[in-house]
N, C-alpha and C positions, 0 to 999 in steps of 0.2 A: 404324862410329861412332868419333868422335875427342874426343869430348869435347862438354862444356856449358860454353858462358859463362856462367855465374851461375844453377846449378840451381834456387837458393832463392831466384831474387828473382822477381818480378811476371810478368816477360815475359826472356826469354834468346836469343841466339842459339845453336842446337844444330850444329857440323858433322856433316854427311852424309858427305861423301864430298871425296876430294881427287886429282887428275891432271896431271900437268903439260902434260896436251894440253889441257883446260881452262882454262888460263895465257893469258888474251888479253882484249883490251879493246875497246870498240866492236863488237859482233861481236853476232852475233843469236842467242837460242835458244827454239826453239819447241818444245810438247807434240803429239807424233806418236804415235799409236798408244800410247801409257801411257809412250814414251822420251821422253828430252831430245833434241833435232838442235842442235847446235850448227855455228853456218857462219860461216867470214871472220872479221874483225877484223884487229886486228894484235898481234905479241906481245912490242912493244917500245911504250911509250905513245909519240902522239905520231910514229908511223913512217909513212913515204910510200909502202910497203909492205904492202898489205894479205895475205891469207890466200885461197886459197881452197878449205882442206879440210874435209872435213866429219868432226865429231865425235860419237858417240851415247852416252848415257848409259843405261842402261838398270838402273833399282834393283836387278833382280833377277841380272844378267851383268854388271853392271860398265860399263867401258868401254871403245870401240873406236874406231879411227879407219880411217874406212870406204874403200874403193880403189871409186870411183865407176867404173861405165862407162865415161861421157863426162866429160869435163872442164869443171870448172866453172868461172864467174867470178871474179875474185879481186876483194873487196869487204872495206871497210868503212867505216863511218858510214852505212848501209845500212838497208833496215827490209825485216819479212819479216813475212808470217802462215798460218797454216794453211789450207789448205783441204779438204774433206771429207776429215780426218783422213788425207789420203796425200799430199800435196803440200807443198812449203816454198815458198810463192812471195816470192821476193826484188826488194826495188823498189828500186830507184836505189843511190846510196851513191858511192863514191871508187875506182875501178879502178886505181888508182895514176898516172894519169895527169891524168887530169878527172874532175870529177864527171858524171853519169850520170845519164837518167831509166830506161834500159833495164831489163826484166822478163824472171826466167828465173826457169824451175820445176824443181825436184829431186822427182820421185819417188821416195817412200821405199819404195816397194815393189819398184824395178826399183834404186832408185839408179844412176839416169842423171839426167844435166842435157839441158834443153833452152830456147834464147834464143826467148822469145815475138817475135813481130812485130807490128811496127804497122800496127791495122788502118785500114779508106779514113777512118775520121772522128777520126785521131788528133792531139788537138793540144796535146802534150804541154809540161809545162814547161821551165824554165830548168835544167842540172842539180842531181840532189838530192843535200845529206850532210847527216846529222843534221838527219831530217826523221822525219815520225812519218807510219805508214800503218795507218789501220785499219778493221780490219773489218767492214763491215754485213748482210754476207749471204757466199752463198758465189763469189760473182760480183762484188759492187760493194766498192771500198773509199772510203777519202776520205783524201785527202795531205795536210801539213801542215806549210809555213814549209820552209827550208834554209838553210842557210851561207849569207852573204851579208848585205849592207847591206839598209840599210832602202829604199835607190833601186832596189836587184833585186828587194826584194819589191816593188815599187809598181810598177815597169814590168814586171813578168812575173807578176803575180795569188801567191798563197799558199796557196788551197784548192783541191784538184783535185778532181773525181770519177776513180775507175780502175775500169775495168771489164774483168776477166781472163775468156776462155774456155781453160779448160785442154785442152779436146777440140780447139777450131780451134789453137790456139797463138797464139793472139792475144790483144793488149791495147788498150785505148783510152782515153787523158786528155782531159778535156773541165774547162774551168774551171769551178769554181762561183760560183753569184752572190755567196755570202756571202765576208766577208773576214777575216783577222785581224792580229793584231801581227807586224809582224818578230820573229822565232823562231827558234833550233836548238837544240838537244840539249834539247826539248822534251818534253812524253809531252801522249797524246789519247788519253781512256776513252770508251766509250759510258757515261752515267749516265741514272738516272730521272730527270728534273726534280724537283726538293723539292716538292710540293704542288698537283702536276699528274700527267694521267695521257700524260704525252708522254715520250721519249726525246731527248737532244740529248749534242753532241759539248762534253768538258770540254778545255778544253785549260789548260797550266799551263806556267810553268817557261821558260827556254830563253832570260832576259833580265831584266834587272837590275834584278827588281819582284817581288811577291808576290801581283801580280795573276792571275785565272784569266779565262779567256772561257768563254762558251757561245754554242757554230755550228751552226746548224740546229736543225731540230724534225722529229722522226720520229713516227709512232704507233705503239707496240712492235710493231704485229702487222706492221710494213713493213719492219721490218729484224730483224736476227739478233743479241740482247741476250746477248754472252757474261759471266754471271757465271759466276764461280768458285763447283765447289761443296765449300765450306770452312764448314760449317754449327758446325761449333767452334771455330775461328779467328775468325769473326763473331760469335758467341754470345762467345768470348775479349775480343775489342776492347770488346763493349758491357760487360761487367764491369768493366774496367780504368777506363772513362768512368766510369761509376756509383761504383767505389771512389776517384775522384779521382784515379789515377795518370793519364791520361790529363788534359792541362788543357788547358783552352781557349787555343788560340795559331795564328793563322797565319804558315805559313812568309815567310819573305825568298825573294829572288829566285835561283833555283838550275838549273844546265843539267849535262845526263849523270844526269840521276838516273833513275827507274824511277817509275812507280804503276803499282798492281795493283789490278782492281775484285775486290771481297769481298765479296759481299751490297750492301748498303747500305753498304759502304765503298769509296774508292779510297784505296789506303796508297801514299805516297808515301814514297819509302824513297832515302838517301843524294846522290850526286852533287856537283858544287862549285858554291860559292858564290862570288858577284860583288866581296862587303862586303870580306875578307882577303887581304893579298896573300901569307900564309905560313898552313897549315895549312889548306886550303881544301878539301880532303875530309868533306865529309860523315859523321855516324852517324844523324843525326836520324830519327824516322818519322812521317810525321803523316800525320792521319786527315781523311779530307774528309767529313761524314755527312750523306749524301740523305737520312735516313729520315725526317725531320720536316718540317717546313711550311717551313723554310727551312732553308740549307745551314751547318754549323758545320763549325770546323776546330779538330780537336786536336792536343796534340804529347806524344808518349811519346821521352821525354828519357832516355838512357840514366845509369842509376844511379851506375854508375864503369865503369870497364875492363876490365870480365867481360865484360859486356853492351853493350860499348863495340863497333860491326863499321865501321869505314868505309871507303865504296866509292864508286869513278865510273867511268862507261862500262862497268857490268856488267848483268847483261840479271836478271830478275826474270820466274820463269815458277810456275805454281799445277798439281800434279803430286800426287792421292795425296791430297787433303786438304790437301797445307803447301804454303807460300810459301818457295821456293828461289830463292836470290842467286846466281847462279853468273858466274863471271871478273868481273872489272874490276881497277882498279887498288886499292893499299892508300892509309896514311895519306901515304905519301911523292909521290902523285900518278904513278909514275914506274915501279916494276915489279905486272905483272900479277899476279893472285893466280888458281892453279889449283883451290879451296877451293867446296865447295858446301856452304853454308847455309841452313838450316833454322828460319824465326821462330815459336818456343818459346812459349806462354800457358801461365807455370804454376799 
């Protein structure tokens, strides 16, 4: 432990832990087995160079930076999710050359790589960076917006279906009917619908509005509702709302940031803003809340500069109970922070 920004106020950031192989931006990290997996990025902002090693965090051991079997992709602007707790599956992103829709999988239990293929019904998009891929089961994902004008989204679709077999080694895109805004450095949660007993995809962020969409309609028993289970964190937020500190405000429009679904919340945490041409880093955190008949959005405003953290192109993973920040850049936009943080309810 390294310290508390602002033990005695309301809500703090606490660091956990610090490494200079955690120093990188744009870059993915997933909950594996109770570790962090950290893969790619780059570790200069803004580099045409991405990463392709893999990093593990482990609360209990510390950290390691892993000598893989096989060698893996070098990526970043990339999206990645877990699958049955042993797999890192990586989708598209910026090979240093073009961007990419191509899918490989890193087995955490052999730590080998392997480049999925495309299967006979594959008809995949345009390539992806800073695109959002998420999760509905342990098979299906659904893709979301990329780099690019608004004439790329419109001549090449913006929602995919992905459907990964980690046994055959195969992947398959297939467009969806539904559509959305031209997007990048977006985020998409599964949430409950406010006042309905259905599931749909939230999407936010990634373009010069404060506006959110909602894409499809699931019946929870049809897909795979990852909440976090942070049952003090949750219980933490709804006090903070009830004490006031938490006020009613939706955010402006912001790209590179994170949300984290938490119970009945999706915390949307840091990334830069459209409005500033100087200081355009993010601390902000607001609260999106399903749990009533319709959806509010709070903002937890940090107090001064104890509890002051900001970040963009850093990844936001739920490990253990807490909500950990780990790499992205600082206030200067420009060098990465090796720093893992820990959001505090005191």
């Amino acid at each position: 432990m390294s310290g508390d920004r602002g033990s005695s106020l309301p809500w703090s950031w606490q660091q956990v832990s610090s490494c200079p192989l955690a120093a990188r931006v744009s870059h993915t990290c997933n909950v594996v087995g109770g570790r962090l997996v950290l893969f790619g990025g780059t570790s200069v902002a803004q580099s045409k160079e991405p990463l392709n090693d893999v990093v593990v965090f482990d609360p209990v051991a510390g950290w390691e930076k892993v000598r893989c079997k096989t060698e893996g992709p070098a990526r970043s602007h990339h999206a990645a999710v877990t699958i049955l707790d042993r797999y890192v599956c990586v989708v598209g992103g910026w090979d240093g050359k073009q961007r990419t829709s191509a899918v490989s999988l890193l087995d955490t239990e052999s730590f080998s790589w392997s480049d999925l293929c495309p299967g006979p019904g594959n008809d995949p998009p345009a390539g992806l960076s800073s695109h959002t891929c998420t999760k509905l089961s342990e098979t299906e994902m659904l893709v979301v917006g990329r780099e690019g004008g608004v004439r790329m989204q419109r001549r090449f679709g913006s929602v995919f279906h992905l459907k990964v077999d980690a046994e055959k080694g195969q992947y398959e895109y297939r467009e969806a009917a539904y559509h959305a805004s031209s997007r990048s450095g977006h985020t998409a949660n599964v949430i409950k619908v406010p006042g309905e007993k259905t599931c749909a995809l939230m999407v936010f962020g990634g373009r010069d509005s404060g506006d959110y969409e909602i894409i499809g309609t699931w019946k929870p028993s049809k897909i795979q509702v990852e909440e976090a289970r942070c049952s003090d964190l949750e219980a933490g937020f709804t006090k903070l709302i009830e004490q006031g500190v938490a006020k009613k405000q939706a955010p402006k429009g912001v790209h590179h940031h994170t949300a984290s679904t938490i119970g009945r919340y999706v915390v949307v945490y840091g990334g830069e803003c459209f409005a500033r041409a100087r200081d355009t880093v993010c601390h902000d955190i607001f609260l999106f809340d399903t749990g009533g008949k319709h959806a509010i959005w709070y903002h937890l405003k940090p107090w001064n500069e104890k509890n002051s953290l900001k970040r963009s192109g850093h990844a936001t993973c739920i490990l253990n109970g807490q909500m950990l920040v780990v790499g992205g850049v600082g206030p200067d936009a420009k060098t990465p922070c090796g720093d893992i943080y820990s959001l505090k309810i005191n």
